[in-house]
BABAKOL-78111 format. One record per residue (C-alpha): x, y, z. Coordinates in nm, 4 decimals, always signed. Layout:
[rec [X; Y; Z]]
...
END
This chain:
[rec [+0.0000; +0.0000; +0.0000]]
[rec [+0.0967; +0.3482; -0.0248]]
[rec [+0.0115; +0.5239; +0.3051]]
[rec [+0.0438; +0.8679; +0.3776]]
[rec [+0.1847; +0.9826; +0.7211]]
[rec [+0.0238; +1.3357; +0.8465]]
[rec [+0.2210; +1.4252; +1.1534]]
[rec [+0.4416; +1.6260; +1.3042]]
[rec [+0.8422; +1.6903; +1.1360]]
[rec [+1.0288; +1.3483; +1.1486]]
[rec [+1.3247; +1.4514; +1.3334]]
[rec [+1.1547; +1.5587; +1.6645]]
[rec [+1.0742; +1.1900; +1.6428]]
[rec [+1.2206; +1.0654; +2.0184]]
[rec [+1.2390; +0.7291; +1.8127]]
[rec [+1.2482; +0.4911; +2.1247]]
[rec [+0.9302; +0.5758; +2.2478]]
[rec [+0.6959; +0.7292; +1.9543]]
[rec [+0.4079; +0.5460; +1.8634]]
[rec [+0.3839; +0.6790; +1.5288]]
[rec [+0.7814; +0.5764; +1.4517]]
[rec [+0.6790; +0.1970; +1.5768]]
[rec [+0.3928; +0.2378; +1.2708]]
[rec [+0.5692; +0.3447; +1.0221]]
[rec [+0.8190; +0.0908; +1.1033]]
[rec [+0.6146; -0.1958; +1.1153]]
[rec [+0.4316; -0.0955; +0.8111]]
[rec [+0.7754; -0.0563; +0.5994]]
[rec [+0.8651; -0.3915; +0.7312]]
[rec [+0.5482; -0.5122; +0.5258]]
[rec [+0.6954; -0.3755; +0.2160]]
[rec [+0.4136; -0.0729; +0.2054]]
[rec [+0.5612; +0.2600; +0.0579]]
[rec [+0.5260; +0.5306; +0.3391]]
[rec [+0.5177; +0.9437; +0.2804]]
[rec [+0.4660; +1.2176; +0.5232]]
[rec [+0.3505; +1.5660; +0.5083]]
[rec [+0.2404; +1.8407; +0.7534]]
[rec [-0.1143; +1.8900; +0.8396]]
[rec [-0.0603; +2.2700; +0.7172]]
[rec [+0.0534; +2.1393; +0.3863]]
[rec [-0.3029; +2.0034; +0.2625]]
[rec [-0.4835; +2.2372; +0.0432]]
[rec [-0.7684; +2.2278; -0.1702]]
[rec [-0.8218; +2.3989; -0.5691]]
[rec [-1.1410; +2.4791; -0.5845]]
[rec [-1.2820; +2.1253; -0.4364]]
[rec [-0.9842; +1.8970; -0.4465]]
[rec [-0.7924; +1.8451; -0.1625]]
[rec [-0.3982; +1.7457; -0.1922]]
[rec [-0.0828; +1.7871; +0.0035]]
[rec [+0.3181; +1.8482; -0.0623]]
[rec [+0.3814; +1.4496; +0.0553]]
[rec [+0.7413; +1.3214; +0.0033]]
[rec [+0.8122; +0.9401; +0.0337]]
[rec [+1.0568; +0.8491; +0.2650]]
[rec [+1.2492; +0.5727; +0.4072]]
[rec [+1.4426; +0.4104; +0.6383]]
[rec [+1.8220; +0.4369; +0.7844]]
[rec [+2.0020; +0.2246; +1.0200]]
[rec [+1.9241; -0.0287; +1.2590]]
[rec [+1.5718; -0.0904; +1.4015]]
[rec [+1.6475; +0.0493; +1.7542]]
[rec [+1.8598; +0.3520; +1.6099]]
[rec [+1.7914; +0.6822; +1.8036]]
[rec [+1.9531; +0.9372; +1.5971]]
[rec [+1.7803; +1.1875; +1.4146]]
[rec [+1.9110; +1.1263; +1.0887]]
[rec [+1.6938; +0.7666; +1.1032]]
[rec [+1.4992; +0.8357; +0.7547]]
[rec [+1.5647; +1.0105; +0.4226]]
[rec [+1.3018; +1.1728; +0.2158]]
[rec [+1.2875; +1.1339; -0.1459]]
[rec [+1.1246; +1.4273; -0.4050]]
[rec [+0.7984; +1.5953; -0.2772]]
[rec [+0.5052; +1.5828; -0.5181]]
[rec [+0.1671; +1.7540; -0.4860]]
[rec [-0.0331; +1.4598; -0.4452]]
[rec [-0.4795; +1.4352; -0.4238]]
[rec [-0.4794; +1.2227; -0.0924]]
[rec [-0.7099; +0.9458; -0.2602]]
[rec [-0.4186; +0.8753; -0.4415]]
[rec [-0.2838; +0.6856; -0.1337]]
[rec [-0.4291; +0.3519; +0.0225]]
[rec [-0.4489; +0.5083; +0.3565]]
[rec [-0.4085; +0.8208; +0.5074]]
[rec [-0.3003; +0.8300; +0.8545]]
[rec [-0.3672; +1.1285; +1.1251]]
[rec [-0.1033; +1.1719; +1.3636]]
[rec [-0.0561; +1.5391; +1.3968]]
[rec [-0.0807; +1.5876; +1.8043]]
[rec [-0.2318; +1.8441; +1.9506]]
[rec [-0.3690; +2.0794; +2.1220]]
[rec [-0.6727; +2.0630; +1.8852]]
[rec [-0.6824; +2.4345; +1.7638]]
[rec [-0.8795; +2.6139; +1.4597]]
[rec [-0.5311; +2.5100; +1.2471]]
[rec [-0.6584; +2.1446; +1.3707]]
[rec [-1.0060; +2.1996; +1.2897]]
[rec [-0.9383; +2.3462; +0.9852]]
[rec [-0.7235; +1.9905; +0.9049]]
[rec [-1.0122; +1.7774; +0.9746]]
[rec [-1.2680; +1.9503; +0.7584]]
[rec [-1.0297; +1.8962; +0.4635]]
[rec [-0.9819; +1.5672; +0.5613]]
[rec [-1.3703; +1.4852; +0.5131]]
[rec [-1.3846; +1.6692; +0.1959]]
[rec [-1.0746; +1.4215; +0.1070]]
[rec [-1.3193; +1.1836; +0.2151]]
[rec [-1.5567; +1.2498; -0.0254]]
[rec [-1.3261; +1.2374; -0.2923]]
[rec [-1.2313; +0.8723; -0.2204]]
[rec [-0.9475; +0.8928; +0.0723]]
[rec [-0.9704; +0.6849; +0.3148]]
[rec [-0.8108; +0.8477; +0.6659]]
[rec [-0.7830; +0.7350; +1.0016]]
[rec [-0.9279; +0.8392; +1.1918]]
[rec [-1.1680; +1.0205; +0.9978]]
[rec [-1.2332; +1.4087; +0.9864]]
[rec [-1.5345; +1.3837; +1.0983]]
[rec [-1.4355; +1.1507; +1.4473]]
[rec [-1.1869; +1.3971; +1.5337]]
[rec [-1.4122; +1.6795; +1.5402]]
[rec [-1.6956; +1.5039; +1.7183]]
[rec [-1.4541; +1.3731; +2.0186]]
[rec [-1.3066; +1.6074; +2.1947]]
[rec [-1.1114; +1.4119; +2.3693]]
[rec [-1.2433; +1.5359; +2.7390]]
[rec [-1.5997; +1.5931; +2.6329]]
[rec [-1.6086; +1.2732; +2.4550]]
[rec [-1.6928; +1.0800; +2.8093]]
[rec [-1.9885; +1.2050; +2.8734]]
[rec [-2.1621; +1.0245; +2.5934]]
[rec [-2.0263; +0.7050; +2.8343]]
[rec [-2.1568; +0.8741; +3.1613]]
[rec [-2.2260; +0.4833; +3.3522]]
[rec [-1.8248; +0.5299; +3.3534]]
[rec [-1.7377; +0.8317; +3.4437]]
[rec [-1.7129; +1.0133; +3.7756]]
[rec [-1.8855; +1.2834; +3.8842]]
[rec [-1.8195; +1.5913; +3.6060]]
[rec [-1.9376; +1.9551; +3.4893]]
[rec [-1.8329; +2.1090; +3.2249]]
[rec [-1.8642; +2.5420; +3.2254]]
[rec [-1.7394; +2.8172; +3.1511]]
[rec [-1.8568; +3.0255; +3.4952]]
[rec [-1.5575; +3.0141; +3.8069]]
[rec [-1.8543; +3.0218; +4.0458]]
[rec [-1.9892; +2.7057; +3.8863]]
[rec [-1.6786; +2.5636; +3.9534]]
[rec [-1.6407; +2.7014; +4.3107]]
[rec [-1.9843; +2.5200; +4.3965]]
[rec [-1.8923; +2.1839; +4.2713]]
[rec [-1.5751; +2.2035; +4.4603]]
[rec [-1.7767; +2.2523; +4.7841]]
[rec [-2.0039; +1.9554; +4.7007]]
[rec [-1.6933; +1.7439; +4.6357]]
[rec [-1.4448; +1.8850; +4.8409]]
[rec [-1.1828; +1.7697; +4.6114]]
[rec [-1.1737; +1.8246; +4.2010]]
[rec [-0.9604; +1.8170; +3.9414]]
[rec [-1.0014; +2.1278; +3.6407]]
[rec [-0.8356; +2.0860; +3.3167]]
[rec [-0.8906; +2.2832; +2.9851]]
[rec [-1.0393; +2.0865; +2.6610]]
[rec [-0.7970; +2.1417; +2.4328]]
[rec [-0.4858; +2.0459; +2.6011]]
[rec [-0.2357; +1.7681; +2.6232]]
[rec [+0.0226; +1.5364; +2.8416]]
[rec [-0.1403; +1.7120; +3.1339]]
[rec [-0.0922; +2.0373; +3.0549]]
[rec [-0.3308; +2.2906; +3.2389]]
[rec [-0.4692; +2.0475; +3.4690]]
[rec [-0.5177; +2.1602; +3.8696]]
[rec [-0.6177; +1.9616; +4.1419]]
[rec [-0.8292; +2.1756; +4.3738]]
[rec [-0.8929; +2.1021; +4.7319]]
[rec [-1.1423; +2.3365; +4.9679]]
[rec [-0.8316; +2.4527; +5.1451]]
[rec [-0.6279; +2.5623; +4.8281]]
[rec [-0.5170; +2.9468; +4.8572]]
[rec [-0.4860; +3.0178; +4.5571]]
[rec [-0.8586; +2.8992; +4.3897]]
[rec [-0.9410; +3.1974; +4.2579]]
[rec [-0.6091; +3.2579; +4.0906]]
[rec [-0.6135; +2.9410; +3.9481]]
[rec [-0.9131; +2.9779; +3.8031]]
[rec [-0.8807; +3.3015; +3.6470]]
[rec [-0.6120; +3.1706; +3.4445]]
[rec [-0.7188; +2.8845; +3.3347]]
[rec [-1.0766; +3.0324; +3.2909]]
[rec [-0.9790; +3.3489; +3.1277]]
[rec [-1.2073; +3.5295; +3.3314]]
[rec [-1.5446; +3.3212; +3.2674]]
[rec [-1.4063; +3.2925; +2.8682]]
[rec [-1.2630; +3.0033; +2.8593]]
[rec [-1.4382; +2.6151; +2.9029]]
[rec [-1.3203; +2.3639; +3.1444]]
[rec [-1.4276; +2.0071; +3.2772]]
[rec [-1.3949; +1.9867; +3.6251]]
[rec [-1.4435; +1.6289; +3.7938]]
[rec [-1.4449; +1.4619; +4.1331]]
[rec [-1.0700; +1.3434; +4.2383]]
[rec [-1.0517; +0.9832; +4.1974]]
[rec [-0.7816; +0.8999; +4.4727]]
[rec [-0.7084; +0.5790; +4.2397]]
[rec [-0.4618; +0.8059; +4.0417]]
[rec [-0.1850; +0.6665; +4.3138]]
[rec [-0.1708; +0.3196; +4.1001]]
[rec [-0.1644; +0.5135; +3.7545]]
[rec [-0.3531; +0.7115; +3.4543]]
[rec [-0.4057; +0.3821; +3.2605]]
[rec [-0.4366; +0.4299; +2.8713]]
[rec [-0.6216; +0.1409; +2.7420]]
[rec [-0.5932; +0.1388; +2.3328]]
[rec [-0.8853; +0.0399; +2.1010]]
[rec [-0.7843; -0.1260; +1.7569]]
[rec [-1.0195; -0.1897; +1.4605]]
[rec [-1.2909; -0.2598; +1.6972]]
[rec [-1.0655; -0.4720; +1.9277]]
[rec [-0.8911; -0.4239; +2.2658]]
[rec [-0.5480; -0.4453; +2.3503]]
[rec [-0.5490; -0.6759; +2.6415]]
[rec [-0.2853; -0.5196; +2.7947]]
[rec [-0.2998; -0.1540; +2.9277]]
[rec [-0.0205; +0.1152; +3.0294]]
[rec [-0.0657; +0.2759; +3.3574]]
[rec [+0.1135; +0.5971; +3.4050]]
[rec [+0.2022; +0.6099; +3.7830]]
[rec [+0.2819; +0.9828; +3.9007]]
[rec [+0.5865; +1.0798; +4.0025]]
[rec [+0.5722; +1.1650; +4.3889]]
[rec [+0.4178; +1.4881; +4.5057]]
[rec [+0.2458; +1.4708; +4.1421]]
[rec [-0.1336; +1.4424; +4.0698]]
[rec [-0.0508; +1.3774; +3.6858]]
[rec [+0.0503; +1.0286; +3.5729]]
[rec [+0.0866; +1.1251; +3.2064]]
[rec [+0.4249; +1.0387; +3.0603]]
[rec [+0.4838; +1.3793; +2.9334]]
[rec [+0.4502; +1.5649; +3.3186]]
[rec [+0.6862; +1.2833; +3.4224]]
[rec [+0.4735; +0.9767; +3.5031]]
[rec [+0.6509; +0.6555; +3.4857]]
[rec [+0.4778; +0.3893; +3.2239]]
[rec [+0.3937; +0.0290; +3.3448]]
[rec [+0.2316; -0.2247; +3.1355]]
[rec [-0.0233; -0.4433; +3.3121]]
[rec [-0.3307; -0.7000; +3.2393]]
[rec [-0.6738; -0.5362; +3.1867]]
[rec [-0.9245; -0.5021; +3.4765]]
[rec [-1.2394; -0.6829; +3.4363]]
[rec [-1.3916; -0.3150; +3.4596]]
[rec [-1.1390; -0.1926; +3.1843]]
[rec [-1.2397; -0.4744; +2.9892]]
[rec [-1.6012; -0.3469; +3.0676]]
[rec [-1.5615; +0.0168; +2.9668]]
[rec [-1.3407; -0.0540; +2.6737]]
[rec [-1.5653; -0.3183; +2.5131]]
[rec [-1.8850; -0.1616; +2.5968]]
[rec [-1.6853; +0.1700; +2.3548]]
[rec [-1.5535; -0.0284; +2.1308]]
[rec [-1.8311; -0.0836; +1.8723]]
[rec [-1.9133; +0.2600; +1.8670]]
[rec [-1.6166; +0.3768; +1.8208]]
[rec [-1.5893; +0.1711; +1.4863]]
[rec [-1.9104; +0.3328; +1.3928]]
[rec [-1.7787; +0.6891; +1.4195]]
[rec [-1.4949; +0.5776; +1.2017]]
[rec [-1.2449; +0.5594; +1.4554]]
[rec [-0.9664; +0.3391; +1.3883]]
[rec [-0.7642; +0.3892; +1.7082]]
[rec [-0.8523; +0.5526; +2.0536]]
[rec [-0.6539; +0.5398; +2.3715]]
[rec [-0.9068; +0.5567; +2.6701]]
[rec [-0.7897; +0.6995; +2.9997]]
[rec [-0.9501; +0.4862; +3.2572]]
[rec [-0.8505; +0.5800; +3.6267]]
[rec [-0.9128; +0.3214; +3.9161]]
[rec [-1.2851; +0.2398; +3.7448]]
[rec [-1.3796; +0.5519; +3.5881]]
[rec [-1.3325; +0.6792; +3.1922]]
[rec [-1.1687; +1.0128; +3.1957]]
[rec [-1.0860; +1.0541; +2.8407]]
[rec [-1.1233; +0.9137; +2.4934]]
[rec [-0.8170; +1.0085; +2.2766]]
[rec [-0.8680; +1.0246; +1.8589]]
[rec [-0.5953; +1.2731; +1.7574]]
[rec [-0.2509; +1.0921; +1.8264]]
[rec [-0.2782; +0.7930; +2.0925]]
[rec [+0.0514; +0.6759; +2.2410]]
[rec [+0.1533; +0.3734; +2.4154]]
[rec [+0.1859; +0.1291; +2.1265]]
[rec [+0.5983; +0.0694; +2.2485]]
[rec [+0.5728; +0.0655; +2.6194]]
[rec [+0.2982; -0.1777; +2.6095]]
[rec [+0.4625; -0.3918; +2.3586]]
[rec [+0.8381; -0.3939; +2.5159]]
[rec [+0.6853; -0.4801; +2.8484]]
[rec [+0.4581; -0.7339; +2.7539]]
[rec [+0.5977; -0.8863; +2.3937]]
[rec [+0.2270; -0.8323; +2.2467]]
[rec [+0.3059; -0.6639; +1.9162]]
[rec [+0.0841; -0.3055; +1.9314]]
[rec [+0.1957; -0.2189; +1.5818]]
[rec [+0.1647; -0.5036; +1.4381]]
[rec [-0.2109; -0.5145; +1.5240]]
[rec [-0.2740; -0.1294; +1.4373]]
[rec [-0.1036; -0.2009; +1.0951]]
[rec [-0.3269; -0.5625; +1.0246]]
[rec [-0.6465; -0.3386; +1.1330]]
[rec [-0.5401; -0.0517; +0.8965]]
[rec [-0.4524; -0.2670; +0.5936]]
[rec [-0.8326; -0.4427; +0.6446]]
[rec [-0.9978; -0.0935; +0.6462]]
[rec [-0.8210; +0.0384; +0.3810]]
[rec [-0.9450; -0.2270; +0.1560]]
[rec [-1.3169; -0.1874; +0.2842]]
END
């Protein structure tokens, strides 16, 4: 197949740990013929949607962490249903620039590509708000724009945690207790002065024994998941504030939440999703750029991108 990489520059690839790295390398090890662009290089003349794509390939040894680990070969203007898949891996935060990506991904759609996940997914999960189409799972959650809203559900809970929508690897997320001095500076900033929308949600105490990011394939669960255990004095497992990733078996209530997604999620055209489960609760569905696929497969020999590549090669020829 020909499949087209959308995601951030190569060589800010950290190589031993990047999911997307472990796809494309699984998929060149099948003999498919991989490209990658920028999401701000798609366009569209008049109605047709393309991007600058260049093909590129592979240098050195498998585990080689140098930045000079591909070579690109002549870009060429290329309609994206030219390719046999398109893959989305741009990360976010998921900005107008973002949004602006996904609508011409559905008009690509529409013209014959075939992405994953599709346009249309990514703009319908926001990866916070996404959860409270699941609400059985999650714990108790508001989502406003109003600091006194928050301020109330704090006193009924006595312990919350706020984060914005639109960030990433923890970034902008508070844990609030009654006692915290500095609420209302806290909220002002991340509010923007009543401007801004947050989620704010009970603390579930369970964070102790990690963040755990359970992955959905093609309809299928990983049965292995990778909790992110916070560093000490840290509310945030995520691996990006510092949280330390350990591979373990599935809880019969992960297996419950992530099965009980799973079909819907294929109906919404969504490939791939990493759920954020915490003790029992769903705290996030992820579309844009899931991780995890070489923690999870290091630790536990189950091949991640093998399976993501075996689902993506059966959808593409849907």
């Amino acid at each position: 197949m020909k499949i087209l990489f959308i995601a951030d520059p190569l060589a800010g690839f950290k190589t031993y740990k990047d999911t997307t790295y472990s796809m494309m390398r699984e998929a060149a090890g099948r003999g498919h013929q991989l490209f990658h662009t920028l999401s701000g290089e798609l366009s569209a003349d008049n109605q047709y949607v393309s991007a600058k794509a260049a093909p590129f390939e592979f240098l050195g040894a498998k585990d080689d962490n140098d930045h000079a680990w591909f070579r690109f070969g002549e870009t060429v203007q290329t309609g994206l249903e030219q390719f046999d898949a398109v893959v989305m891996r741009t990360d976010p935060p998921f900005d107008m620039q973002y949004l602006y990506a996904t609508q011409l991904l559905t008009l690509a759609e529409q013209q014959g590509a075939k992405v994953f996940n599709s346009g249309q997914a990514m703009r319908d999960f926001n990866e916070k708000l996404a959860i409270l189409n699941f609400s059985r799972f999650i714990s108790p959650t508001t989502v406003t724009t109003r600091a006194d809203d928050v301020r109330a559900f704090l006193r009924e809970h006595g312990d919350i945690i706020v984060k914005p929508l639109d960030g990433m690897g923890g970034m902008g997320i508070f844990r609030l207790t009654e006692r915290d001095p500095n609420i209302g500076s806290i909220l002002e900033t991340l509010m923007q002065l009543d401007s801004r929308t947050v989620m704010a949600q009970r603390y579930i105490p369970e964070i102790v024994h990690g963040d755990k990011r359970v992955l959905v394939i093609g309809g299928e669960v990983v049965p292995y998941a990778l909790a992110r255990i916070p560093q000490n004095g840290e509310t945030r497992g995520n691996l990006a504030a510092g949280g330390r990733g350990v591979a373990q078996e599935l809880s019969a209530r992960d297996r419950e939440i992530a099965e009980t997604l799973a079909p819907e999620l294929m109906r919404r055209g969504i490939l791939l999703a990493g759920l954020d489960i915490i003790g029992d609760c769903l705290t996030e569905v992820n579309v844009t750029s899931p991780t995890g696929f070489q923690e999870i497969t290091k630790q536990k020999n189950w091949n991640v991108p093998a399976r993501f590549i075996d689902a993506l090669e059966q959808a593409a020829q849907v």
